[in-house]
C-alpha positions, -999 to +999 in steps of 0.1 A: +170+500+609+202+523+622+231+523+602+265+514+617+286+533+595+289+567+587+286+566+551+254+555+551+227+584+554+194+577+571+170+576+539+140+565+553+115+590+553+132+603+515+108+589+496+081+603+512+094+638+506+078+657+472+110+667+446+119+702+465+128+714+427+090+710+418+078+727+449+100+754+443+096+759+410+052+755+413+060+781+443+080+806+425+076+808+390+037+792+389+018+804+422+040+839+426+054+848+397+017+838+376+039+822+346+017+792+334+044+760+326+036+734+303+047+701+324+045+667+320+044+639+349+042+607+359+020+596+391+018+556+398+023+548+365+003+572+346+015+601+322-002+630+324+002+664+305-009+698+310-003+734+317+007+743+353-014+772+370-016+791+403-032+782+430-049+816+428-060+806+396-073+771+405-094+780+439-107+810+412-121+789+392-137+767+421-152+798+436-167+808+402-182+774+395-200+766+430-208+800+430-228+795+395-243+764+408-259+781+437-273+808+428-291+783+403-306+766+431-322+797+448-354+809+436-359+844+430-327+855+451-325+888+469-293+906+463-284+902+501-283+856+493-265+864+459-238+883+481-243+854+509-238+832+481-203+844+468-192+849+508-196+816+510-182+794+480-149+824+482-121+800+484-095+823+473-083+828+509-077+789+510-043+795+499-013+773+508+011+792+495+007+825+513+025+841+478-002+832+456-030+850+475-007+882+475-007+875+512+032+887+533+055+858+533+063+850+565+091+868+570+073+900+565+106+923+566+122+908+539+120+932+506+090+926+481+117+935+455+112+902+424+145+911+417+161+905+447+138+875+457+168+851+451+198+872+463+182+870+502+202+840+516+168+839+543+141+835+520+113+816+532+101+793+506+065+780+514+055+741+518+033+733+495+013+704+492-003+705+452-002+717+419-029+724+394-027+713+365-048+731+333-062+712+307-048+677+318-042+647+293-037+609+306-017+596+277-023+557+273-013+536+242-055+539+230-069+570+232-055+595+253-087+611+277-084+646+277-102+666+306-106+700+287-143+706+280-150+695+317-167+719+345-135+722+360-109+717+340-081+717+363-066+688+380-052+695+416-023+667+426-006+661+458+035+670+453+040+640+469+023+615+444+043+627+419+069+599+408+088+619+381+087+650+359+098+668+327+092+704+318+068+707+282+034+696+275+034+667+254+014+674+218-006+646+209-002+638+171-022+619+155+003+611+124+013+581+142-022+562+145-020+545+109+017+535+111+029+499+108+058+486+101+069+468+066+068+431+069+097+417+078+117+443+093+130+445+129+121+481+147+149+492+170 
């Protein structure tokens, strides 16, 4: 549907679009700059908490695991399948952001300066797709299901499924589980 006016923008595909702050932000200070963020969001209705990580740190862990799992299936391995082996489950170079494999941006003659990564006006920020999120909790009003003793222990979601956001990892207390209110009395 086109707009007549020229007050109206052309919103159509917004939606669709993951929160640029988020991308930039898992980009920058998450995938390059290797600061793990305690975040909290919200993705079709569920709340989930955790720590974010790299990207570097996530295909890591992946490439460790299968790795593991392979050389269990070999019999008696010569060294020449063990190194076959780690060739092959290497997803390190999988990267999306080419930052978080140490990889050149793009724009290779731009300084590699941290300092001055913001003061370039041409700085090409990476597209993104995901985050990976450490540790993850689905809070629920039962029992929240925590994901921390698993294999892999960190949850890889699409930017774009992400409906909202806050920065800090929720704590779970469990203070709260025996409280009721007083007969009687309205809670506002």
């Amino acid at each position: 549907m086109m707009w007549d006016d020229d007050f109206t923008p052309d919103v159509s595909g917004y939606w669709q679009e993951p929160d640029f702050l988020l991308a930039d932000l898992v980009s920058a200070f998450v995938n390059h700059g290797g600061m793990p963020l305690g975040i909290t969001v919200f993705v079709k209705g569920m709340v989930i908490t955790g720590t974010l990580v790299s990207e570097g740190e996530y295909l890591s862990t992946m490439s460790k695991i299968f790795t593991k799992q392979a050389r269990k299936s070999l019999l008696h391995p010569t060294a020449e399948e063990l190194k076959a082996t780690e060739e092959l489950f290497d997803f390190t170079r999988l990267t999306e952001d080419d930052r978080a494999s140490g990889g050149e941006d793009k724009d290779a003659d731009q300084e590699d300066d941290v300092d001055n990564f913001w003061d370039d006006d041409d700085v090409h920020v990476p597209t993104i797709r995901h985050m990976h999120l450490k540790d993850p909790v689905i809070l629920q009003p039962q029992s929240s299901i925590s994901f921390s003793h698993s294999q892999l222990p960190i949850m890889r979601i699409r930017l774009t499924a992400v409906d909202g956001w806050m920065m800090g990892k929720v704590t779970l207390d469990d203070t709260m589980d025996d409280f009721s209110l007083p007969p009687n009395e309205v809670r506002h």
